[in-house]
C-alpha positions in Angstrom: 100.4 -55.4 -39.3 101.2 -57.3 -36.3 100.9 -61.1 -36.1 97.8 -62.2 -35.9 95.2 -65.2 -36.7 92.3 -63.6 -39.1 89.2 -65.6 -40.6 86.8 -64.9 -43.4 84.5 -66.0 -45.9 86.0 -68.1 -49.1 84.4 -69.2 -52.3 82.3 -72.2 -52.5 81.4 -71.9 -48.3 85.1 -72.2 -47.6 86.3 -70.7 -44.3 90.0 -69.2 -44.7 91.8 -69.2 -41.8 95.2 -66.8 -42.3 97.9 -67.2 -40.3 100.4 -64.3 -40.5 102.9 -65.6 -37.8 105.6 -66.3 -40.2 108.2 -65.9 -38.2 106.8 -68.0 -35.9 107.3 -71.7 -36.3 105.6 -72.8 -33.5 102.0 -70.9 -34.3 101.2 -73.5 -37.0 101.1 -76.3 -34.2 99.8 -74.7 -31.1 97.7 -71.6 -32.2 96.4 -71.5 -35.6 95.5 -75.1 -35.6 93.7 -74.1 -32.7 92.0 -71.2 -34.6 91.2 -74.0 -37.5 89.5 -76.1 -35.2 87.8 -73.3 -33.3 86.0 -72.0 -36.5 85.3 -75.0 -38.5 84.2 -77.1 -34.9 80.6 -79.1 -35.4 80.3 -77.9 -39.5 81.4 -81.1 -41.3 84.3 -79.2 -43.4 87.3 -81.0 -44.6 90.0 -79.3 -43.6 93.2 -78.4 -45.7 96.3 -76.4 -45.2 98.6 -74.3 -47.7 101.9 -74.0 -46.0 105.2 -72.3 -48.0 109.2 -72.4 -47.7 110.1 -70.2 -45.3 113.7 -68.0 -44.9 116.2 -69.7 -42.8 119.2 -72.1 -42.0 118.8 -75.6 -42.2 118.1 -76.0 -38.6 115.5 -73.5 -38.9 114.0 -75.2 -42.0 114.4 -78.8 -40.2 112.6 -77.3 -37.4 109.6 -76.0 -39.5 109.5 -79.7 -41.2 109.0 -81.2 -38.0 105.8 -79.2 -37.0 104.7 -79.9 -40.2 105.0 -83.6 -39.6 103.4 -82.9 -36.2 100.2 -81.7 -37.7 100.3 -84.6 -40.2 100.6 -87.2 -37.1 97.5 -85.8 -35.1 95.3 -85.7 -38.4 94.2 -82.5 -37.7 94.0 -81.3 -41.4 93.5 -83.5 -44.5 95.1 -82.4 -47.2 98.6 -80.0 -47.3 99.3 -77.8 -50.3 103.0 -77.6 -50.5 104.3 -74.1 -51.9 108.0 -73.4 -52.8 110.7 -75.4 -54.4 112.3 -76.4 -50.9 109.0 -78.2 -49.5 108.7 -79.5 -53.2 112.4 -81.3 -52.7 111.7 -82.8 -49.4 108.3 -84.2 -50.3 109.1 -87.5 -48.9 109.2 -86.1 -45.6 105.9 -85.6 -45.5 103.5 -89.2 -44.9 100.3 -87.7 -45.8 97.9 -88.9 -48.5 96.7 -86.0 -50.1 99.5 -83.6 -50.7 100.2 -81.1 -53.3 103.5 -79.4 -54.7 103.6 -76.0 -56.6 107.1 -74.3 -56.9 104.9 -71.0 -57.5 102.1 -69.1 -56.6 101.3 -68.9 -60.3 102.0 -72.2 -60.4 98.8 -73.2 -57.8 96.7 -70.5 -59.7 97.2 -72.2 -63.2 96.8 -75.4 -61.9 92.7 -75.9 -61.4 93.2 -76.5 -57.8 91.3 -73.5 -56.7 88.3 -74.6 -58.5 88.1 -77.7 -56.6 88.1 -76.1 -53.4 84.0 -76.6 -51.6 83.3 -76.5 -47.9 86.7 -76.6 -46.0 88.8 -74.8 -43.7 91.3 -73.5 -45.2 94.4 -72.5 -43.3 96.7 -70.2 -44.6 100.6 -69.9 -43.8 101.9 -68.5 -46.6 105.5 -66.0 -46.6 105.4 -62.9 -48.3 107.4 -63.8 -51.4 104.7 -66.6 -52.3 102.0 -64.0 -52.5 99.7 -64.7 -50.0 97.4 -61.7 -51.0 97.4 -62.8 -54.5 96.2 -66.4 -53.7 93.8 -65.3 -51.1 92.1 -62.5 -53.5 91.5 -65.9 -55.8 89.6 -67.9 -52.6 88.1 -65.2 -50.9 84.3 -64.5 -51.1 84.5 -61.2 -51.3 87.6 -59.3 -52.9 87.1 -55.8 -51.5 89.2 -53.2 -49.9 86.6 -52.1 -47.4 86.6 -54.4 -44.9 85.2 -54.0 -41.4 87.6 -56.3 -38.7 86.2 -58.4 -35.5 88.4 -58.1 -32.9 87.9 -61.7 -30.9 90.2 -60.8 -28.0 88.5 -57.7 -27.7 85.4 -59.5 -27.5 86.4 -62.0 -24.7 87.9 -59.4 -22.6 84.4 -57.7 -23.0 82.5 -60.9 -22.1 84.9 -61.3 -19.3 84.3 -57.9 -17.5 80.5 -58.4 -17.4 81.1 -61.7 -15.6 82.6 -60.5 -13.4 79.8 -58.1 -12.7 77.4 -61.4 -12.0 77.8 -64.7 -9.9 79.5 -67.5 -11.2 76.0 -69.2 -11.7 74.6 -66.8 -13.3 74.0 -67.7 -17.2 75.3 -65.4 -19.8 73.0 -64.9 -22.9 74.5 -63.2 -25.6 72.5 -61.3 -28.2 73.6 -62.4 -32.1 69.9 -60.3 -33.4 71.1 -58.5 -37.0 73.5 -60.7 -37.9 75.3 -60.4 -34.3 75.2 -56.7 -34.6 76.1 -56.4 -38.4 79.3 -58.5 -37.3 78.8 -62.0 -38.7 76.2 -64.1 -36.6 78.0 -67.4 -37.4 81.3 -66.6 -36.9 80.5 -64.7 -34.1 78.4 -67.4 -32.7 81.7 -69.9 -33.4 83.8 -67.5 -30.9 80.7 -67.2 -28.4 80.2 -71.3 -28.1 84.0 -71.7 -27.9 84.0 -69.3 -24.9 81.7 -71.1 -23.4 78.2 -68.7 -23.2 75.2 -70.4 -22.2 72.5 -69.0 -24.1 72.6 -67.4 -27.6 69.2 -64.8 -28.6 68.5 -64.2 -32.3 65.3 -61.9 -33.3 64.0 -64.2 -36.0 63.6 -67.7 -36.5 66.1 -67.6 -39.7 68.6 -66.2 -37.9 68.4 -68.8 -35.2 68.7 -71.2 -38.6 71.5 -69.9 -40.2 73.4 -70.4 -36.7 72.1 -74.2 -35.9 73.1 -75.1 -39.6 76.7 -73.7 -39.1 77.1 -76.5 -35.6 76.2 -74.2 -33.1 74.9 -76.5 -29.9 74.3 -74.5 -27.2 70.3 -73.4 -26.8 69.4 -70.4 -29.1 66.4 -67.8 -27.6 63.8 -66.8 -30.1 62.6 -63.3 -29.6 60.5 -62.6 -32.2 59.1 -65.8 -33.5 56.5 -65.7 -36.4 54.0 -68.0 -37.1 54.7 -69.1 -40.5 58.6 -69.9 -39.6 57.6 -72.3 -36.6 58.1 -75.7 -38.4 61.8 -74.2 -39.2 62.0 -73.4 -35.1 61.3 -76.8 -34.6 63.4 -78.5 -37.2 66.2 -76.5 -35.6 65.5 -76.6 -31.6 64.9 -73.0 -31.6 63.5 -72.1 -28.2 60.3 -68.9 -28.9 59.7 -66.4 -27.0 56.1 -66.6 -26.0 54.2 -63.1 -25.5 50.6 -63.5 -26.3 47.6 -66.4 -25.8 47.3 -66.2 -29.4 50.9 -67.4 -29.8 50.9 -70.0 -27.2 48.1 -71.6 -28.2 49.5 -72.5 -31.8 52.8 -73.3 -30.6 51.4 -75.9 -28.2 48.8 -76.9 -30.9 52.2 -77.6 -33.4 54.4 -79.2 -30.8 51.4 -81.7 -29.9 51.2 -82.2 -34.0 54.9 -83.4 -33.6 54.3 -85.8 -30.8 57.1 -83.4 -28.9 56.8 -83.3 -24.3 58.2 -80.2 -22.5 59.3 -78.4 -25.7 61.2 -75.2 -24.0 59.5 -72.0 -24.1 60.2 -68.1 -23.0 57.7 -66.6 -21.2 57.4 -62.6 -22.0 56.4 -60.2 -19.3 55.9 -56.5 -19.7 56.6 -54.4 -17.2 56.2 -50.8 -18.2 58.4 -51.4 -21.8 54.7 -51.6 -22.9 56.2 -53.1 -26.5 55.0 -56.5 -25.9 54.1 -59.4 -23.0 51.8 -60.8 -20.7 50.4 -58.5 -18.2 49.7 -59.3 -14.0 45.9 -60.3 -14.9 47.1 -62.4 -17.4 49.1 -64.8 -14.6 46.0 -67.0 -14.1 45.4 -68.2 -17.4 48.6 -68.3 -18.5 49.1 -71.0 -15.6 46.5 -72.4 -16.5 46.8 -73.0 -20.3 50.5 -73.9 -19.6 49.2 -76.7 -16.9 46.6 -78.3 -19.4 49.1 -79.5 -21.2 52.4 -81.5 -21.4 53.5 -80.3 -25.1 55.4 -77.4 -23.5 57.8 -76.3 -20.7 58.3 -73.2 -19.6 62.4 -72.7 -19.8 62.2 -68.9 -18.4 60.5 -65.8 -17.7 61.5 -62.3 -18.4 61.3 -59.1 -18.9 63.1 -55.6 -20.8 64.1 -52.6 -19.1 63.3 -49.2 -20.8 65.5 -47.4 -19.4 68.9 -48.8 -17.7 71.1 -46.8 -19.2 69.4 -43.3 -18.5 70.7 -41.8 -15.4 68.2 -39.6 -14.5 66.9 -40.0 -11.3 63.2 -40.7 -12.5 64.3 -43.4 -15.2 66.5 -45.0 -12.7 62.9 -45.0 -10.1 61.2 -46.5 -13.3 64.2 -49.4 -13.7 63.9 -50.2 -10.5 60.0 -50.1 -10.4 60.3 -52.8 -13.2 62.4 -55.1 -11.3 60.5 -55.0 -8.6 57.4 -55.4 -10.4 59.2 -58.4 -12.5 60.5 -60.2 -9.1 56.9 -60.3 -8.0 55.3 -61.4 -10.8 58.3 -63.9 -12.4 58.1 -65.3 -8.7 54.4 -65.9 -8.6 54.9 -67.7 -11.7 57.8 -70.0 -10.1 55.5 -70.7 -7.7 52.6 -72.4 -9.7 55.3 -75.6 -10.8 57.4 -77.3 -10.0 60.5 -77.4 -12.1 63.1 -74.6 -12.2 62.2 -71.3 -14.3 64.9 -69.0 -15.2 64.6 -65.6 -14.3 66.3 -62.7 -16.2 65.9 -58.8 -17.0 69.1 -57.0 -17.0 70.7 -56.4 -20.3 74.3 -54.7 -20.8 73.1 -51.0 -19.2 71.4 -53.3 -16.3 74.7 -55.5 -15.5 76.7 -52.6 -15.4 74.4 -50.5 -13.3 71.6 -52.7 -11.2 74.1 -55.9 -10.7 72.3 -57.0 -7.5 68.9 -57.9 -9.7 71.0 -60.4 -11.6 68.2 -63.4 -10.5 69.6 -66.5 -12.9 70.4 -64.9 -16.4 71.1 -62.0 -17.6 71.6 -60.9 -21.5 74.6 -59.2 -23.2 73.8 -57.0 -26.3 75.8 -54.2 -27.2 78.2 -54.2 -24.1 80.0 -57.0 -26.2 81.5 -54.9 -29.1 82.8 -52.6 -26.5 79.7 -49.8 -25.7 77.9 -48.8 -22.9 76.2 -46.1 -20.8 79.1 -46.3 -18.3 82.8 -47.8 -17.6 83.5 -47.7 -21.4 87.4 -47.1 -20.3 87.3 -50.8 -18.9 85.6 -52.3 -22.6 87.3 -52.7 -25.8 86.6 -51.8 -29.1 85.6 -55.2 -31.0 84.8 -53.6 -34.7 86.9 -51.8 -37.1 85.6 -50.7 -40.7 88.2 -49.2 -42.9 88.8 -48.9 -46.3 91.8 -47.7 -49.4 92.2 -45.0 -51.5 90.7 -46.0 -54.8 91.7 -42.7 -56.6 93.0 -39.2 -56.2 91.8 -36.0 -58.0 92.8 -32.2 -58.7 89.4 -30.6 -58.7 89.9 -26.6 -60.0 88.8 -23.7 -58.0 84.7 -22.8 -58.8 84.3 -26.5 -59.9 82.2 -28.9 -57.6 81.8 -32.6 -56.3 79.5 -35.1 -56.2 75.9 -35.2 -57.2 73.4 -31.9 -56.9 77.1 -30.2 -57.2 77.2 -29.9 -53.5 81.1 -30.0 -52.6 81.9 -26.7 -54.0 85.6 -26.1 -54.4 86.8 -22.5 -53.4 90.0 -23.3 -54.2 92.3 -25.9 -55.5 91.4 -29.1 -54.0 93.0 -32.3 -54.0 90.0 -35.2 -53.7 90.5 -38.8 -53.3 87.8 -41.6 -53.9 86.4 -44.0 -51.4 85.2 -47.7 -52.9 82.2 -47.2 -49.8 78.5 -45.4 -49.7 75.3 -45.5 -48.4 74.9 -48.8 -49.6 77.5 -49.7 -47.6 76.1 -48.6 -44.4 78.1 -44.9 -44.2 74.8 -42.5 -43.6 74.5 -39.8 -46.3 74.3 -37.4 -43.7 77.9 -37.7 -43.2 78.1 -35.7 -46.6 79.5 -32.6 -47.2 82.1 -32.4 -44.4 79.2 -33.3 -41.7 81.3 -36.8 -41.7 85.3 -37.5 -40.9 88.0 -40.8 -41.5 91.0 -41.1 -40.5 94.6 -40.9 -42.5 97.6 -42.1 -40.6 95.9 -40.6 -36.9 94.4 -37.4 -39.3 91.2 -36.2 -39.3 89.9 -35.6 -43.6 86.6 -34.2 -44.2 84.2 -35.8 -46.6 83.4 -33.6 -49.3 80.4 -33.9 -51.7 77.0 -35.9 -51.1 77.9 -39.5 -50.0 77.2 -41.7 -53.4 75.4 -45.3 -52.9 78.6 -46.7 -53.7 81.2 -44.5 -53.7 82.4 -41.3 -51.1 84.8 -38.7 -51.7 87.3 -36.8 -48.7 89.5 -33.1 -49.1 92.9 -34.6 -48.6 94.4 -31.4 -50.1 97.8 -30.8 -48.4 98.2 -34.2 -47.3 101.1 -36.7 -48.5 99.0 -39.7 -49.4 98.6 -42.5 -52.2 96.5 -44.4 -54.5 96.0 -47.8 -51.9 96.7 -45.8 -48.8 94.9 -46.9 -45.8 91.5 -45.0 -44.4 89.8 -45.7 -41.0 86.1 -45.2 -40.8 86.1 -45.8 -37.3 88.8 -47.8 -34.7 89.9 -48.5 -31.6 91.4 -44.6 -31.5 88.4 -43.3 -33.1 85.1 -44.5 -31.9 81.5 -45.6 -33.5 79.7 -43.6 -31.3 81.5 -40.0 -32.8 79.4 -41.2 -35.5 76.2 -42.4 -33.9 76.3 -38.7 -32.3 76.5 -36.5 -35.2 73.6 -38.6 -36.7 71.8 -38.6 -33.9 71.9 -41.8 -33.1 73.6 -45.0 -30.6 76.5 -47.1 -32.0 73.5 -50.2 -32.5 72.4 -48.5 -35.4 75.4 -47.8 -36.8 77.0 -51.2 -36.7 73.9 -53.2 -37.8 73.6 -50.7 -40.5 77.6 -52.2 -42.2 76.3 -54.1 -45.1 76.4 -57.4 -46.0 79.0 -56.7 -49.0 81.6 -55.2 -46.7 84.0 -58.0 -46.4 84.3 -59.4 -42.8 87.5 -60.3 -41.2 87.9 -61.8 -37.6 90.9 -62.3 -35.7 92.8 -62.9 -33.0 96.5 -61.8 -32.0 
């Protein structure tokens, strides 16, 4: 594995922050710090580092003391757990309050520290003979060998090649609906408001939660509001999306309840999508309503395509039709007050293909992880889900696998367990050698019906090992192989990765 920063879920709302640069001296000071800060910004969390000896001369060991000392001076963590015999002897070197020393990593284990670990940042620089997996398997949330990784560089190279589709004034709205894409709304969120988006859209109201309580600032887009969740969008700034009279009406009616002025709103138009929004002879009232009364402020209008990323000639007539359509009927809105509305339609398919209509905002879905309808050689892949060998098997000839005996073995077959199912998100479809991963670049079957928990591959003939390394999909081998032997688009597939799958995010 090359060096890298990675962040994920630990026990007790801990954040871990790993830091695998142990060669590097000068990561723990310029880059992972950054990474710390990064992830833990605006969420309250005391912050503590675990640091071990490393290999070296003594100028190489003096050197690695004086960063130490560096992050000490500029307070940026609160507590240092000291690991290794050599940090354990210099301990006066180091003019912090609350310091540890363990000589072990059995040491720190026994000790009851762990247990007294709640809501920090926990960075992680740990050298392979102090047993970094061992400690982090006791302060992780979820001990598991499936994991699905989130690639942040990927994702800001993404982010950067549809800016430079739009203006530099044009606001970038980033869509974090389904738990950002099955990826981790929060943490995603952290990377996004780091990056410095504009606008963040969620589908519910507690998703739009889950992301304010976490210290995200920036304004948060609330597509699909519901009525009994609107004192929670209020508590939390959450901006609705308004697409009906009925709607608008009892939001206006809450906000004057709370004494609020010029609450922001969304205003919802269809134009041909024909899933929800106010219509053309709607206009007049809707001005109307919205100019009796002071409780709310129209922040933007806009609209959805249907069809951006079709390229037939007649869908691309229609995606035009609808931009026309939305410029005349966004603008005769704009032109009944007084104040700035922002106007915005094009979604990933729509920046990449109908730039030109960007008006003041446009919204980036799916094109973040890396998929589109075009230019997919110029995105990266963001999400990796792969998993370990949990067992191997000699199945007979004439004997089967899996429920309803479905893998039938002609021959001699050599079958090794997967600890990931259905439950999991991998469709059962993918069953009985309809579905491939990936062994060291090699393509292995599935064999047998996919179990909620569990799936088995043919890896007869191959040189593998109990703990050996699968790939579900990756950067060589793409999500959307999958989403088009089910029949489907990558969306589904990714949102599908359940929530038990542990999450890891880095950066190199």
């Amino acid at each position: 594995m090359k060096p890298r920063y990675e962040v994920e879920a630990g026990i007790n709302d801990c954040l871990i922050i790993r830091d695998s640069h142990n060669q590097d001296l000068t990561s723990l000071t310029k880059h992972a710090l950054g990474f710390l800060e990064q992830q833990s910004a605006n969420q309250n969390m005391h912050r503590t580092l675990i640091v071990s000896d490393i290999d070296g001369n003594d100028l190489v060991c003096e050197m690695f003391y004086v960063n130490i000392q560096q992050v000490i001076r500029t307070n940026t963590v609160d507590r240092i757990v000291f690991l290794g015999p050599d940090l354990h002897a210099n301990a006066d070197m180091f003019d912090i309050g609350d310091k540890l020393f363990f000589d072990t990593a059995g040491a720190l284990l026994t000790s009851g520290f762990i247990e007294t670990l709640h809501h920090e940042a926990i960075l992680v620089k740990i050298a392979q003979e102090y047993e970094p997996e061992r400690i982090l398997n006791h302060i992780r949330q979820l001990a598991h060998d499936t994991v699905l990784e989130i690639n942040f560089d990927a994702l800001f190279h993404n982010i950067d090649h549809f800016r430079s589709k739009i203006s530099k004034d044009t606001l970038l709205m980033c869509m974090m609906k389904a738990s950002a894409y099955g990826s981790g709304s929060i943490e995603v969120s952290q990377a996004l408001q780091h990056y410095g988006v504009d606008y963040i859209a969620v589908a519910f109201t507690n998703e739009g939660v889950e992301i304010r309580q976490a210290g995200i600032k920036i304004p948060i887009l609330v597509l699909d509001p519901m009525l009994p969740a609107l004192p929670h969008m209020f508590k939390y700034n959450l901006e609705p999306e308004v697409c009906s009279f009925q709607f608008l009406t009892t939001v206006i009616d809450e906000a004057k309840r709370r004494g609020l002025r010029d609450y922001p709103i969304h205003i919802k138009l269809d134009t041909g999508m024909h899933r929800a929004g106010f219509v053309a002879d709607d206009l007049d009232l809707l001005v109307n309503i919205i100019k009796s009364q002071n409780a709310v402020k129209i922040k933007s209008v806009f609209s959805h395509l249907a069809a951006a990323d079709e390229f037939n000639p007649d869908f691309e007539r229609f995606t035009l039709s609808q931009i026309s359509l939305f410029d005349r009927l966004s603008a005769q809105l704009q032109s009944s007050f007084g104040h700035k509305i922002l106007r915005h339609i094009l979604n990933t398919a729509g920046i990449e293909r109908f730039s030109e209509h960007q008006f003041d905002m446009v919204r980036l879905g799916i094109g973040l992880w890396g998929h589109n309808c075009c230019n997919t050689d110029m995105l990266r892949n963001v999400c990796s889900l792969q998993t370990r060998i949990m067992q191997l098997k000699m199945v007979p000839a004439g004997e089967t696998v899996g429920y309803s005996r479905k893998g039938v073995c002609e021959t001699d077959r050599l079958v090794a367990l997967l600890p990931l199912g259905y439950a999991d998100g991998i469709d059962r479809r993918l069953g009985n050698g309809n579905g491939s991963v990936y062994i060291n670049g090699k393509e292995v079957k599935t064999i047998g019906n996919i179990c909620m928990d569990l799936m088995m591959i043919d890896v007869t003939d191959m040189d593998v090992n109990v703990g050996d390394k699968v790939v579900i999909f990756d950067d060589q081998h793409s999500i959307a192989n999958i989403a088009n032997k089910l029949g489907t688009i990558p969306y589904e597939v990714l949102s599908g990765i359940s929530p038990r799958v542990r999450r890891v995010y880095f950066r190199n």
